[in-house]
C-alpha positions as CSV (number, residue, x, y, z in Angstrom):
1,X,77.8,149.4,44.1
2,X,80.3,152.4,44.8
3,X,83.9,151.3,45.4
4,X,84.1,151.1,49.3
5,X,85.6,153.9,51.1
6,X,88.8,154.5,52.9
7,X,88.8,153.5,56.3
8,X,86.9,156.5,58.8
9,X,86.5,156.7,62.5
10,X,82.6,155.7,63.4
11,X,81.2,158.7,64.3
12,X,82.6,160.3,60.9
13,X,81.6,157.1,59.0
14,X,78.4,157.5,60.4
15,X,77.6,160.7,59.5
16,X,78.9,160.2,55.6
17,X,76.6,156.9,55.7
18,X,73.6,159.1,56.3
19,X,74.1,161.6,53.7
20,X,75.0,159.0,51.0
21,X,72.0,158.8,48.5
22,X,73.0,154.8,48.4
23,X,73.2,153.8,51.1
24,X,70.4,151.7,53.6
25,X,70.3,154.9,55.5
26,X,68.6,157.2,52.7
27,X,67.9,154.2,50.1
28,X,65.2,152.0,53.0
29,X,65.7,153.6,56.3
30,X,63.5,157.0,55.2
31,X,61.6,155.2,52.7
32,X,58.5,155.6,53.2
33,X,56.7,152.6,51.7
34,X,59.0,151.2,54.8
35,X,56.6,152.2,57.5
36,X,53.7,151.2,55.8
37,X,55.3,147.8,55.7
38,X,55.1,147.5,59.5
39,X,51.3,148.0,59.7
40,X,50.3,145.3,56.7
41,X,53.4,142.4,58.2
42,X,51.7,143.0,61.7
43,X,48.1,141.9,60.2
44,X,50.1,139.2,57.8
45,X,51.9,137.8,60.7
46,X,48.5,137.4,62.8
47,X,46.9,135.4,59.4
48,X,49.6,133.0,60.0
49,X,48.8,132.9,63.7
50,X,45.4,132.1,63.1
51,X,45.6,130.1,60.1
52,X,48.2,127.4,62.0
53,X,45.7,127.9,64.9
54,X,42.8,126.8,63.1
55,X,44.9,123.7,61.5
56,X,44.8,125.6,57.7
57,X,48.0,126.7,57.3
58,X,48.6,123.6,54.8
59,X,52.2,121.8,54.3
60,X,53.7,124.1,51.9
61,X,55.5,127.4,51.9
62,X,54.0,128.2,48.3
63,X,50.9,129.5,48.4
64,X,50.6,130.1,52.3
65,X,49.8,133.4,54.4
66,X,53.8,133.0,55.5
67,X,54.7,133.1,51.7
68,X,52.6,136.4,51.8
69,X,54.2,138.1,54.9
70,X,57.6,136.8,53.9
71,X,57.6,138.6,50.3
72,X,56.4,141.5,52.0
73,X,59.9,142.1,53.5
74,X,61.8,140.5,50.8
75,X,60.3,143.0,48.5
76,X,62.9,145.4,50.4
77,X,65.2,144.8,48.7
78,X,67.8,147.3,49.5
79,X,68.3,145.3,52.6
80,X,66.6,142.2,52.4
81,X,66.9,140.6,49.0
82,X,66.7,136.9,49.3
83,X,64.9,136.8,53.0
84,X,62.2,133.9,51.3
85,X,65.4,131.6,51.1
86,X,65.2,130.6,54.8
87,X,61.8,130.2,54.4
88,X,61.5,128.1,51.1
89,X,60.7,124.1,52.0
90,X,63.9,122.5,51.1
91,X,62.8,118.7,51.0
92,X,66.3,117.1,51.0
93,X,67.2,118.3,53.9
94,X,63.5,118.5,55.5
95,X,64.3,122.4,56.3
96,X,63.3,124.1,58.0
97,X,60.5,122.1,59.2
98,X,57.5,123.9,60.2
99,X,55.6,122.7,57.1
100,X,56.0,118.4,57.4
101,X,56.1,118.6,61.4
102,X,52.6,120.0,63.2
103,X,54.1,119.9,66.3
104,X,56.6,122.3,65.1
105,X,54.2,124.7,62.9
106,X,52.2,125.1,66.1
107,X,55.2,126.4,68.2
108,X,55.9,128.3,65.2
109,X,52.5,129.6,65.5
110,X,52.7,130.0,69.4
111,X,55.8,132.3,68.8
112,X,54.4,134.3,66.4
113,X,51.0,134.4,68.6
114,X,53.3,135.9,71.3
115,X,55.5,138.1,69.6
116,X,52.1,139.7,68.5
117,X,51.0,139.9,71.9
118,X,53.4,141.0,73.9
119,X,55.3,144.5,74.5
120,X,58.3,143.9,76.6
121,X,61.7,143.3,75.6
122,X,62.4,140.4,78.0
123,X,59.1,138.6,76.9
124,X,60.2,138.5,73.4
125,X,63.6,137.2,74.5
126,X,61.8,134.3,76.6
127,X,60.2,133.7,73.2
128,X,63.0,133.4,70.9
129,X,64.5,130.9,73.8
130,X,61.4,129.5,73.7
131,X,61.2,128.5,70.1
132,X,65.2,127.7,70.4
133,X,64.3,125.3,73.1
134,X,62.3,123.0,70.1
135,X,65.6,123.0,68.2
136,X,62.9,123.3,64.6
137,X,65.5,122.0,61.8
138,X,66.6,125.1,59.7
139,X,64.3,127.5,61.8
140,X,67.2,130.2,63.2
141,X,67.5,133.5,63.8
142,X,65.9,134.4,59.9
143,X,62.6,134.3,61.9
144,X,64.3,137.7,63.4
145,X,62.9,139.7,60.5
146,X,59.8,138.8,61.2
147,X,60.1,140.2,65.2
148,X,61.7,143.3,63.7
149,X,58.3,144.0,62.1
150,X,56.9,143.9,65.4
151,X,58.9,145.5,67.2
152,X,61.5,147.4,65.8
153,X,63.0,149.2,69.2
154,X,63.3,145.7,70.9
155,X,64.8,143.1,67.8
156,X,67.4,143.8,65.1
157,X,67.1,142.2,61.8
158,X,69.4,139.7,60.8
159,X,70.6,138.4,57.6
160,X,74.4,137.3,56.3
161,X,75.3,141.4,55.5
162,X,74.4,142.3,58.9
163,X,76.5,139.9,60.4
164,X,79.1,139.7,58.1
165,X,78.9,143.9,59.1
166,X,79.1,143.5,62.7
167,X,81.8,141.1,62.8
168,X,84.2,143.2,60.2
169,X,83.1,146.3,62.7
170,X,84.2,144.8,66.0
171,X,86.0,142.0,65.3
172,X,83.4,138.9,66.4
173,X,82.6,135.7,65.4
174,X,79.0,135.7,65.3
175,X,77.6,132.3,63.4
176,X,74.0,133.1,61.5
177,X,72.4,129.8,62.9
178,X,72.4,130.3,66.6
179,X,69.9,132.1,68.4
180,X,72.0,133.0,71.3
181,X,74.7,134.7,69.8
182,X,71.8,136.6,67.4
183,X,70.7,137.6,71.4
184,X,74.8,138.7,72.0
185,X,74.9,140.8,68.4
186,X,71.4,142.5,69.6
187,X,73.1,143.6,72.9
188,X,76.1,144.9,70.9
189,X,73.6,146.8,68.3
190,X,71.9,148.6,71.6
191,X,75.7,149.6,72.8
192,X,76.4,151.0,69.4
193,X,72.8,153.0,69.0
194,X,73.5,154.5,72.2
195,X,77.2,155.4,71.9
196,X,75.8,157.5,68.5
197,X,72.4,158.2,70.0
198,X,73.0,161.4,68.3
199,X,73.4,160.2,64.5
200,X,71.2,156.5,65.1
201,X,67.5,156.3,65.7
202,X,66.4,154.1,68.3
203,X,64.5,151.7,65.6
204,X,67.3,149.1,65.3
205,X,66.7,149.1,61.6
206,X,69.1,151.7,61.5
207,X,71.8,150.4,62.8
208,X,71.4,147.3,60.6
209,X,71.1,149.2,58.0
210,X,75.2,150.6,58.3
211,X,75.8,147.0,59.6
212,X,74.6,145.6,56.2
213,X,76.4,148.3,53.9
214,X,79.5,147.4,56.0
215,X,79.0,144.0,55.4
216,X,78.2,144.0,51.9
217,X,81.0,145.5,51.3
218,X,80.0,149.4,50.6
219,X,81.8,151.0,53.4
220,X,84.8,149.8,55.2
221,X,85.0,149.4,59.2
222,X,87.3,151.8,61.4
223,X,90.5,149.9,62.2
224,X,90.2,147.9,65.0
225,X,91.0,149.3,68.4
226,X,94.7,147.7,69.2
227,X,93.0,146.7,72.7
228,X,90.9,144.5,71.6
229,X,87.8,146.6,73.3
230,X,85.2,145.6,70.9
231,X,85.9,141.9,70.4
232,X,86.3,141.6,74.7
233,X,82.5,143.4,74.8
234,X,81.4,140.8,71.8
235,X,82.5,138.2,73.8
236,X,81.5,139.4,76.9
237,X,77.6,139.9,75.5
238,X,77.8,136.5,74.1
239,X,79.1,135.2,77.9
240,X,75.8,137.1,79.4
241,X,73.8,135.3,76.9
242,X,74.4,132.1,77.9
243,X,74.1,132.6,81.7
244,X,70.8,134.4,80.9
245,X,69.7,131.0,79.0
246,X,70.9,128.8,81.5
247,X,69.8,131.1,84.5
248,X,66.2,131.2,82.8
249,X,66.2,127.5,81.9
250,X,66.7,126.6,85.2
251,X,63.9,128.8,86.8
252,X,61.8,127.0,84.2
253,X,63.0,123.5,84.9
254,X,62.5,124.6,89.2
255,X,59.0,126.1,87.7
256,X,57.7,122.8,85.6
257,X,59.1,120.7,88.7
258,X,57.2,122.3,91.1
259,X,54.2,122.3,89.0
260,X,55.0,119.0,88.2
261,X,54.8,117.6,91.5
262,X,51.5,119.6,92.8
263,X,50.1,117.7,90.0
264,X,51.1,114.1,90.6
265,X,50.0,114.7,94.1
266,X,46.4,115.7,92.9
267,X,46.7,112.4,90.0
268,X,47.8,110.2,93.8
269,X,44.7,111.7,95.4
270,X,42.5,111.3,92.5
271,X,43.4,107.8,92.2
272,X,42.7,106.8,95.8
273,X,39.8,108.1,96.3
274,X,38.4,106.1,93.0
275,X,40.2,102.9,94.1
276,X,38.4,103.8,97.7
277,X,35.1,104.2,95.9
278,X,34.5,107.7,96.4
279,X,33.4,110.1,93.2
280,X,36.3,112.7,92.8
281,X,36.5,116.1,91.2
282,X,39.4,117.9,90.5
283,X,39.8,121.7,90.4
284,X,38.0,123.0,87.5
285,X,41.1,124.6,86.4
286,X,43.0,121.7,86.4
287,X,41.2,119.1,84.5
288,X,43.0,119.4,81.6
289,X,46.3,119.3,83.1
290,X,48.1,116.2,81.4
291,X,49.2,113.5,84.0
292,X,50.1,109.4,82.9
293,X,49.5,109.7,79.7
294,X,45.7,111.3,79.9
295,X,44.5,114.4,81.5
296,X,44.2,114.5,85.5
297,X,40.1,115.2,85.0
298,X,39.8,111.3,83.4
299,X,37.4,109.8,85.0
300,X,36.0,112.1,87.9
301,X,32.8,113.5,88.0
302,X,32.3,116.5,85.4
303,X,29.5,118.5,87.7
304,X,29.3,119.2,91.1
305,X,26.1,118.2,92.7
306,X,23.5,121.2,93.0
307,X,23.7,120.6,97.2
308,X,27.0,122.0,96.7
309,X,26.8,124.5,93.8
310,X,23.8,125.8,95.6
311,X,25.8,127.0,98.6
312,X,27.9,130.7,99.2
313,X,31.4,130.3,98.3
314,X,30.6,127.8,95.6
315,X,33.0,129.4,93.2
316,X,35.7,129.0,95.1
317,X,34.7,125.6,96.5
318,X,35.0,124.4,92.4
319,X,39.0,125.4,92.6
320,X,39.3,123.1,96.0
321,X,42.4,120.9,94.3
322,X,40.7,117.7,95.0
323,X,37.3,116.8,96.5
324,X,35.9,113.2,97.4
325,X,32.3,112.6,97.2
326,X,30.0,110.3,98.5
327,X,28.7,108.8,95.7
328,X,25.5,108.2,97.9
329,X,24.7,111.3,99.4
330,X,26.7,113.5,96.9
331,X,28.3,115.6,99.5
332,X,31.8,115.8,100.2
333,X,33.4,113.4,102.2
334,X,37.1,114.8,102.0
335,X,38.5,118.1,100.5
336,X,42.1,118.6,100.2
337,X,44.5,121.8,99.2
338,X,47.8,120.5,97.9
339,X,50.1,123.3,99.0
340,X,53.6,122.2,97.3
341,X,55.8,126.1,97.6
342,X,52.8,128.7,97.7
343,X,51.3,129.9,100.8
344,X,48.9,128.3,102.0
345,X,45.9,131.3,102.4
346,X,44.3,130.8,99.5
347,X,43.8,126.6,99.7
348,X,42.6,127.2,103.6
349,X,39.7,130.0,102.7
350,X,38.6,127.6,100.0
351,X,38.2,125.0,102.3
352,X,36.8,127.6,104.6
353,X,33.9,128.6,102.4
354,X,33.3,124.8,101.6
355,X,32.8,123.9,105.7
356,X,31.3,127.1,106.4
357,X,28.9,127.9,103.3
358,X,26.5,125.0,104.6
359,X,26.7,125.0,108.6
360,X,23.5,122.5,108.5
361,X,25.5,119.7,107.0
362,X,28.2,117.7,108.2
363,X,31.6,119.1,107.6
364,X,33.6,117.4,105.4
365,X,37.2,116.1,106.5
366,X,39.7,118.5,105.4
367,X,43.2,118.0,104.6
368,X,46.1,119.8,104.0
369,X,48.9,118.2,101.8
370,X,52.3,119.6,101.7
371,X,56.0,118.4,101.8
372,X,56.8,117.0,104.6
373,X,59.6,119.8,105.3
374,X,57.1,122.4,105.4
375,X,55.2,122.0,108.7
376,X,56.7,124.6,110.6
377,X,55.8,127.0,107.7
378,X,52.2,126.0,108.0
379,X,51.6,126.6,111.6
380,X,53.6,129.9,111.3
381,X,50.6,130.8,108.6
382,X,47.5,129.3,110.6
383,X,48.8,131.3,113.6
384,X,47.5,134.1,111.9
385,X,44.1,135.7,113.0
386,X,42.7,135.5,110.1
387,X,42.6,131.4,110.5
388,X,41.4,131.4,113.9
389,X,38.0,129.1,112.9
390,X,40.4,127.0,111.2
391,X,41.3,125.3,114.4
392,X,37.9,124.7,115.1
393,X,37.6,122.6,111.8
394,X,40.1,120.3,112.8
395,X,42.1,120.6,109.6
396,X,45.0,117.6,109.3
397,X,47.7,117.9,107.5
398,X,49.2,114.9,105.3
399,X,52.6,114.8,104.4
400,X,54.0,113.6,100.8
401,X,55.9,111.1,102.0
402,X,52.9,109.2,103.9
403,X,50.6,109.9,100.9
404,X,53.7,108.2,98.5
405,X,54.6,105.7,100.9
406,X,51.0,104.0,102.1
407,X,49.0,105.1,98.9
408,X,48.9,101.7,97.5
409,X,48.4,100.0,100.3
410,X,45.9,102.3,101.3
411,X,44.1,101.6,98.1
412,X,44.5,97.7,98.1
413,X,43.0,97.9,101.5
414,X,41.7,100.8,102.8
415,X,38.1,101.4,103.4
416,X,36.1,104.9,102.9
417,X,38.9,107.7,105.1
418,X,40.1,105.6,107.6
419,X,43.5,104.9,105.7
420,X,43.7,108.2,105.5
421,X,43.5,109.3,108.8
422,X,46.1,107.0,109.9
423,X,48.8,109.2,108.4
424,X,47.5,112.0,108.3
425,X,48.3,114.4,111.5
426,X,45.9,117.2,112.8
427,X,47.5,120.5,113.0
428,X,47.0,120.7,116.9
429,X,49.8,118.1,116.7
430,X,52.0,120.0,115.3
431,X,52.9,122.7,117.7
């Protein structure tokens, strides 16, 4: 290694960095066996995808696709000498453990699978905090390499020269474990490629590249500014980290709630109706939803009967949230659209093509089931033109709480709908 250099503003170190025939800049960032690593870690990456997929991936590091992709980049050496090291099954400490736990290979897997997939910065954000959110033992931000090779305009790499780099050029504290402050040192890598657009290519491997000579001790930083402006903007990306995380994590925790809710009510309605002696089907795209320790399709009827699949509208009759069927006749005795925080169109022209594909038959009692809060907001809805037949139909509308607070009762003693229609309202009432 050359000794370092004397101290030099950026922009001046930068351009000195580009023309030195050592350095990352000329030694790996023009290589050219570099680009043709991208293209054979992209199809590497996707073996791993599919081989943890298909339950082959094994329980060792040694000998796996991973190893494969994994010596692929450590085979860079001028940056990335020693990248298998996070990787290497360390069975002392049970790190990092993607190889003992299948749980955690298979979010492993489900991050890769997505990082393949996707194209958009913010997705593969939502990924990293995805993975972050299974707090894997000894899986951190090395995994970052392996995202760089994906997509090297969106993630930086990261290894201890690149942040032992950043932190000597603008005085932060960045800790090589932690996702979120791998998410701040990304921000501050975008700042700095686009205050020296002029001298740093928009592939972040650049800009890790000076970051890791600066690090590893090559090149010394600038002195830092007597403000303190760098450090304040380090700290400052690592504050907008964290409100990001906990801004997204609580969209996700309103998100599973809601979902959450929509399907308990559908597990409540599906249990009735068996206790009530009815045959129930559940939406087709729901059955595999998991709900009190099974899936919410356990025990209702796999196939609708041919009187129903026969009729128009049949395909959307199948996505009807819950259905109760006579287990005589076959036909549909109740249909109802649980309508939790969506509007309400598409559950009423479902139920709309069920009571209208047949007009020989009886109609079927349909039901709306909402919160009990929203009953203004459904009759602003069915005011619409669009619903005028709906009146006709003498839709009712059956709040949670009744459903919650008679449903056992109801199933104890109820017979066929008449429970039912004791709490449930029809819309007429409501205006």
């Amino acid at each position: 290694m050359t000794s370092p250099t004397a101290s030099l503003p950026l922009d001046a170190l930068l351009r000195r960095w580009r023309s030195d025939p050592g350095a990352t800049y000329q030694t790996w960032f023009l290589w050219e066996e570099r680009l043709k690593n991208f293209r054979s870690i992209r199809r590497g990456i996707q073996t791993v995808v599919r081989d943890i997929r298909d339950d082959t991936f094994g329980t060792q590091y040694r000998g796996s696709s991973l190893e494969t992709v994994v010596h692929s980049i450590a085979e860079q050496r001028q940056i990335f000498k020693g990248a298998d090291h996070a990787f290497l099954w360390k069975p002392k400490l049970r790190i990092p453990d993607i190889y003992e736990s299948p749980a955690n290979q298979r979010a492993f897997g489900q991050f890769l699978d997505t990082c393949v997939c996707c194209t958009e910065a913010d997705e593969l954000v939502e990924a990293v905090r995805t993975l972050d959110r299974h707090r894997i033992k000894g899986l951190g931000p090395a995994a970052a390499n392996l995202m760089y090779f994906l997509h090297p305009t969106h993630m930086p790499p990261f290894n201890t020269a690149i942040v032992n780099g950043y932190n000597a050029l603008t005085g932060a504290k960045v800790k090589l474990g932690s996702w979120e402050e791998y998410l701040a040192l990304r921000r501050g890598l975008f700042r700095l490629t686009a205050e020296h657009r002029h001298l740093l290519s928009n592939d972040l491997g650049a800009v890790a590249g000076l970051m890791f000579d600066l690090g590893s001790g090559r090149y010394r930083p600038p002195p830092p500014a007597e403000d303190g402006a760098a450090l304040h903007a380090w700290q400052m990306d690592l504050a907008l980290v964290r409100e990001e995380t906990a801004a997204a994590a609580k969209a996700r925790s309103t998100a599973n709630e809601n979902d959450r809710t929509h399907t308990e009510v559908q597990g409540w309605l599906r249990d009735l109706g068996l206790a009530l002696g009815f045959g129930v089907w559940i939406a087709a795209n729901d059955v595999s939803r998991p709900y009190a320790g099974g899936k919410l399709g356990d025990g209702c009827v796999t196939t609708l009967p041919a009187s129903i699949t026969g009729r128009p509208g049949a395909d959307a009759v199948r996505l009807i949230d819950v259905l109760w069927l006579d287990n005589v006749s076959s036909e549909v005795s109740a249909a109802f659209e649980v309508e939790h925080t969506t509007s309400i169109y598409s559950g009423i022209v479902r139920m709309l093509d069920l009571a209208l594909g047949a007009p020989e038959q009886a109609v079927a009692r349909l039901y709306l089931v909402a919160p009990d809060g929203r009953e203004h907001s459904v009759m602003d809805q069915l005011r619409r033109p669009a619903f005028s037949r709906v009146r006709d139909l003498d839709v009712r509308y059956l709040p949670y709480g009744e459903l919650e607070r008679h449903r056992d009762s109801m199933a104890r003693f109820g017979q066929g709908l008449r429970a039912i229609e004791a709490v449930a309202r029809p819309l007429r009432d409501l205006e």
